[in-house]
C-alpha positions in Angstrom: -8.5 -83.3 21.8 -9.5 -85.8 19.0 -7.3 -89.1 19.4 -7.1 -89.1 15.7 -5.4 -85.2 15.7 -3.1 -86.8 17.9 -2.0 -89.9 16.0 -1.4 -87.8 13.3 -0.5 -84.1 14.5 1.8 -85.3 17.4 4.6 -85.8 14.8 4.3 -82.0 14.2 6.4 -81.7 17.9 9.7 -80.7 16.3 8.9 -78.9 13.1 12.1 -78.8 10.5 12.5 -76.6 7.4 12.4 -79.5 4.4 14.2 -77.0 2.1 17.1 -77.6 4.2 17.0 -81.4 4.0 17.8 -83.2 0.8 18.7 -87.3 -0.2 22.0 -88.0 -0.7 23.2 -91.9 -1.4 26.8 -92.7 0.2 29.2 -94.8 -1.7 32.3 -96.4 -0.1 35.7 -96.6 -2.6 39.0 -97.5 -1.2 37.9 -97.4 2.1 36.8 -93.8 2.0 33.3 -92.6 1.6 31.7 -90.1 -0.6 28.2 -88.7 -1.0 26.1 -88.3 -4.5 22.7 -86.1 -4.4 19.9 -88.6 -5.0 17.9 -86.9 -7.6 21.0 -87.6 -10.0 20.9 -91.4 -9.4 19.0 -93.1 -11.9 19.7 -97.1 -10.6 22.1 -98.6 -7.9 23.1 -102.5 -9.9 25.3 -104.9 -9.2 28.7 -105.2 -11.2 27.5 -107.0 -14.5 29.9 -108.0 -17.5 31.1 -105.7 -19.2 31.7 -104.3 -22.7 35.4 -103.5 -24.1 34.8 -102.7 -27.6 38.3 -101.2 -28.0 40.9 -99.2 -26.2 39.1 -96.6 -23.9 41.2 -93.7 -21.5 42.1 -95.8 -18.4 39.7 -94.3 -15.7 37.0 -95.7 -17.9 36.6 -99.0 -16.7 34.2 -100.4 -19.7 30.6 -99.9 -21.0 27.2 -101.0 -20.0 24.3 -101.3 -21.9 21.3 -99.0 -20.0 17.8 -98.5 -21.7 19.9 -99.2 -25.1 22.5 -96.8 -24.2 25.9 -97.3 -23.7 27.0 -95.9 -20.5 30.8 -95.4 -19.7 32.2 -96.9 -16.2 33.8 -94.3 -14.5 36.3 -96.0 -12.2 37.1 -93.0 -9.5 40.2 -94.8 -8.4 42.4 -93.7 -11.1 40.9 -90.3 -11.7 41.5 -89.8 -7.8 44.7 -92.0 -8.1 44.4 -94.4 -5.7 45.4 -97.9 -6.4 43.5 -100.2 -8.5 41.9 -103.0 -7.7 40.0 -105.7 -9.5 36.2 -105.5 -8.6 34.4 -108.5 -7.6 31.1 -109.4 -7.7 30.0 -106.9 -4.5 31.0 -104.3 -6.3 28.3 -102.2 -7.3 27.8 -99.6 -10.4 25.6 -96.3 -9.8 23.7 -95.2 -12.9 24.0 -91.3 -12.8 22.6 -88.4 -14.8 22.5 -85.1 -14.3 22.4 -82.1 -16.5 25.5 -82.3 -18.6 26.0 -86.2 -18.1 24.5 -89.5 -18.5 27.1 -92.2 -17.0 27.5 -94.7 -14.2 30.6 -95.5 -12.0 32.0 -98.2 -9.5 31.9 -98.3 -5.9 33.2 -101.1 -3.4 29.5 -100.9 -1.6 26.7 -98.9 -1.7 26.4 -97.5 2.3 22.9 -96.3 2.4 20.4 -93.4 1.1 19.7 -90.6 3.9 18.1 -87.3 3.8 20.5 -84.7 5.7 20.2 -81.4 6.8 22.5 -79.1 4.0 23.9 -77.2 7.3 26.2 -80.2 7.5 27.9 -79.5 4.3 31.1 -78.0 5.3 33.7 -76.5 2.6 36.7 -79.0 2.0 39.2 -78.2 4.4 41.6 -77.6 1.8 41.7 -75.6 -1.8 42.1 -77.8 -5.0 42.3 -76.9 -8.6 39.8 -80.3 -9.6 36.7 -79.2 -7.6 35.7 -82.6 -7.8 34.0 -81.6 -4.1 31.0 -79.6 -3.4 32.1 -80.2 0.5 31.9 -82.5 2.8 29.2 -83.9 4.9 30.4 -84.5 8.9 28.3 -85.7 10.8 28.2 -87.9 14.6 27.5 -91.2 12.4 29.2 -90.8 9.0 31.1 -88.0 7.1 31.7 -88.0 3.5 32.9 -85.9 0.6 30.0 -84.7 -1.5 30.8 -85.7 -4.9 30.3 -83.1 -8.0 30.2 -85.8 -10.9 29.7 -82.8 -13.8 33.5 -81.4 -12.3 34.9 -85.0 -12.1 34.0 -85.6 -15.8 34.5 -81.8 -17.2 38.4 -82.6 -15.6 39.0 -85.9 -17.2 37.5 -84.5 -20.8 39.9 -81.4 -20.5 42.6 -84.0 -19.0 43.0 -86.5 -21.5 46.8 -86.7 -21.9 46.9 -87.8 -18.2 45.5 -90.9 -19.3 46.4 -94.0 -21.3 45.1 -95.5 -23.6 44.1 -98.9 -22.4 42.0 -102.0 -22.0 40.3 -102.6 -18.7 39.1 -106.0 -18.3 42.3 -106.9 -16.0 40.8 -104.6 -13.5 37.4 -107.3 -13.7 37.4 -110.6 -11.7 37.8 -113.5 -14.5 37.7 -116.9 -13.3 34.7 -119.4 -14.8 31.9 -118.8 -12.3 32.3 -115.0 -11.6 32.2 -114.6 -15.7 29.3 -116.5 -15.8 27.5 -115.1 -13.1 27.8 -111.4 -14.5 27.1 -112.6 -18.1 23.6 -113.8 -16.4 23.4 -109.7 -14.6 24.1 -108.8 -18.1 21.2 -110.8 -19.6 18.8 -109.7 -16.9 19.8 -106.3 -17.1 19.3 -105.9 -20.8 16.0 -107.6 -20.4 14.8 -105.5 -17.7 15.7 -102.3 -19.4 14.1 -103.1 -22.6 10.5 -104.1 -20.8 10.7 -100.6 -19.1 10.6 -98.7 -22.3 7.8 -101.2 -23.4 5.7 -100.7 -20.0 6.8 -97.6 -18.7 3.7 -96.6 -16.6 3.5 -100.0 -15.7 6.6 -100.8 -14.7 7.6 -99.8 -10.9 10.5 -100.8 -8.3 9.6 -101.3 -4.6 10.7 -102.8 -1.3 10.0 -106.0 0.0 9.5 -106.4 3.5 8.1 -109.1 6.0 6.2 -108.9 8.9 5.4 -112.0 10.8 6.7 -114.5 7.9 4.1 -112.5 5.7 5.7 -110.5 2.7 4.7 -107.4 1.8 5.5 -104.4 -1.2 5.8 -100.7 -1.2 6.9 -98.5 -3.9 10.0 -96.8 -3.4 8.8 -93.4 -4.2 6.5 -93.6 -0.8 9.8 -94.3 0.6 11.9 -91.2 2.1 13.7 -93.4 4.5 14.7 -96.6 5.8 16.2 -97.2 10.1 16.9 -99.6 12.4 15.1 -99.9 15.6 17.9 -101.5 17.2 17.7 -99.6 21.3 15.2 -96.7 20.3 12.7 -95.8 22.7 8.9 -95.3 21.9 7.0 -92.6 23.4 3.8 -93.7 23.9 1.0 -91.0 23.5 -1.8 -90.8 25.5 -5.5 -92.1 24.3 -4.3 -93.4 21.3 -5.1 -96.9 19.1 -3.3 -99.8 20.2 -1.5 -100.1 16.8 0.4 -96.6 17.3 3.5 -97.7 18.8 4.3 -93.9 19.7 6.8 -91.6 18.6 10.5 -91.9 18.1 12.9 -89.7 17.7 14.7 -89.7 14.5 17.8 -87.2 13.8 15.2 -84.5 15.7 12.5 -85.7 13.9 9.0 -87.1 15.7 7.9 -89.7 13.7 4.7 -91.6 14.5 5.6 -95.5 14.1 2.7 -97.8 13.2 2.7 -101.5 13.9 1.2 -101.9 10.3 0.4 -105.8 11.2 -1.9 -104.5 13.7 -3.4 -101.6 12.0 -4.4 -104.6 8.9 -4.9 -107.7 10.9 -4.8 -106.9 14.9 -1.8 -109.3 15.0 1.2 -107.4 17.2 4.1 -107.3 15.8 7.0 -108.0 18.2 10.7 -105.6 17.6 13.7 -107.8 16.6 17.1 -107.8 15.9 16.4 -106.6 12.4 13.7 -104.5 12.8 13.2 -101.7 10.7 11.1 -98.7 10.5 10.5 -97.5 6.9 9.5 -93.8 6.8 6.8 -92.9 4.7 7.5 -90.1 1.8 4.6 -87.5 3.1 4.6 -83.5 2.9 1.5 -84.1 5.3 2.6 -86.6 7.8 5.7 -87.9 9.7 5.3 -91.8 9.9 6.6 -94.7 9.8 5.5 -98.6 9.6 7.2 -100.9 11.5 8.5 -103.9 9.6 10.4 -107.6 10.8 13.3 -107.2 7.8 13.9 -105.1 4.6 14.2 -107.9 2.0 15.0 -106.8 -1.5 14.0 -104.1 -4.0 11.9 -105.9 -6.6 10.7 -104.5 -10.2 6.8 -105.5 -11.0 5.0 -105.5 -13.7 1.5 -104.0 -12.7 -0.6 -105.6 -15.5 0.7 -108.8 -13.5 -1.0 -107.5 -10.4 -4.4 -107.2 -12.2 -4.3 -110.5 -13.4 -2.8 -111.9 -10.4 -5.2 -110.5 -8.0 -6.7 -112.0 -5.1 -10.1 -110.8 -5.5 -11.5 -111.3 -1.7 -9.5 -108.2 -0.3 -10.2 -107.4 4.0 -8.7 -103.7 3.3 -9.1 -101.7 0.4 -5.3 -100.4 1.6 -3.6 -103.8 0.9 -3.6 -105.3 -3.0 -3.0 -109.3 -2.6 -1.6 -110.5 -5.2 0.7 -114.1 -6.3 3.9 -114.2 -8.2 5.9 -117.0 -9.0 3.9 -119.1 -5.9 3.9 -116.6 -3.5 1.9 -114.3 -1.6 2.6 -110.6 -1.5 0.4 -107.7 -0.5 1.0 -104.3 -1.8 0.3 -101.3 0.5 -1.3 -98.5 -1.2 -0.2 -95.8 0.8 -2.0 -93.1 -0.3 -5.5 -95.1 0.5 -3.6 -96.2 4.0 -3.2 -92.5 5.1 -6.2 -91.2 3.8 -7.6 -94.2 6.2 -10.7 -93.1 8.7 -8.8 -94.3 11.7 -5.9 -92.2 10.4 -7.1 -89.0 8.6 -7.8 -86.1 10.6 -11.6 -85.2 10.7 
């Protein structure tokens, strides 16, 4: 058999229906976790200052100013009556639209995004008049009620006489250096949002990862997942290149992991503590690259690539490119799979 059907076909062990798989982000909010459906999440930011132009209904915590928009809070505590708490500067605020509504809402912490199988939707174990639930996600690792943000809203629009009249900002941290620091998230949010809609099919978010000290970039929509290596075992498959660590076995899924530092430079990379393997978004292929650490998502500007570039590239896969002083190198996935010592011939 050809070693390079096997570095690519020898994911295909375990084959799973994709319909039945879909990306959901979990939230954490008073210590219980819920689950939104990705494709409604338009940005995950960090709590900014906020706007209180007058007296609001009190499960609105304040406004936010997103691609010129204002955008109303939603502050789930009170609408699912818990206690309120003021939010700090971990708290995070989830951008959401879906077909009836364009809003964002606060969370205590963002847990992570992760594809699961639909199966493990259950029906709440109880019946309630709200149907602020499409169900609830149980799984070994994590369960979660699936939130239904259209029902939440609907409910507190129908609902208003269940809510004062009232001005929020008690509920925000105040002292002299938290103010400042979210009047500076403000000012970079505003700024970012306004150079989108000037650079739209320029403008792009990605991940930042290292490997070996070396910092690299990948666009988040070649991203479908991110995991740990912590203890995972590689299988190694037989007559294949050195830099195809083998195959590991994620939630029943094969994936073949790639030491991308090898595949580039022939420079091993060696598994630590925070080693992470980021799983590429392919309807073709199940892999993954192998990275030290999952720094930070970062926006770019890709006219500053062009102008930026290093022009003496070893692999037409990698971009090199310098911003503010340093050295990144963007992966261009779909080049890197379509790769000779990849593709299937």
């Amino acid at each position: 058999m050809d070693e390079n059907n096997l570095i690519l076909n020898s994911s295909k062990m375990i084959q799973n229906n994709e319909e039945n798989f879909e990306n959901y982000t979990f939230i954490e909010i008073a210590k219980k976790k819920y689950a939104i459906n990705t494709k409604y999440v338009r940005e995950i930011l960090k709590l900014t200052a906020l706007d209180f132009p007058h007296q609001m209904p009190s499960y609105i915590l304040g406004l936010i100013e997103f691609e010129k928009k204002p955008l109303g809070v939603i502050d789930l505590r009170e609408i699912f009556q818990n206690e309120r708490i003021v939010y700090d500067l971990s708290s995070k605020i989830i951008v959401i639209q879906t077909q009836n509504h364009f809003v964002s809402l606060i969370c205590d912490n963002v847990l992570d995004i992760n594809k699961i199988e639909t199966s493990q939707i259950k029906q709440v174990p109880y019946q309630s008049a709200t149907n602020f639930f499409d169900g609830v996600y149980i799984s070994q690792d994590l369960s979660a009620y699936i939130l239904n943000i259209d029902n939440v809203l609907d409910f507190c629009q129908k609902n208003q006489d269940r809510y004062k009249i009232e001005s929020s900002q008690k509920y925000i941290i105040n002292d002299e250096n938290s103010l400042q620091i979210l009047e500076k998230r403000k000012e970079f949010l505003t700024q970012t949002t306004t150079e989108i809609q000037k650079v739209t099919t320029l403008f792009d978010r990605g991940v930042i990862f290292t490997i070996n000290d070396a910092k690299y970039y990948i666009n988040m929509a070649n991203v479908k997942e991110f995991y740990k290596v912590n203890n995972s075992k590689f299988i190694k498959i037989p007559c294949t290149k050195d830099f195809i660590l083998g195959l590991v076995n994620i939630k029943g899924e094969y994936i073949t992991v790639v030491d991308i530092r090898r595949f580039f430079y022939n420079s091993k990379t060696q598994i630590k503590e925070k080693s992470t393997i980021i799983i590429l978004n392919s309807d073709e292929f199940k892999i993954g690259i192998l990275t030290d650490e999952i720094c930070e998502s970062m926006d770019i500007d890709f006219e500053k690539i062009v102008q930026n570039r290093i022009q003496k590239q070893d692999d037409n896969s990698l971009i090199e490119f310098v911003l503010d002083n340093e050295i990144y190198q963007v992966i261009d996935v779909e080049k890197l799979l379509s790769d000779e010592r990849l593709a299937v011939l």
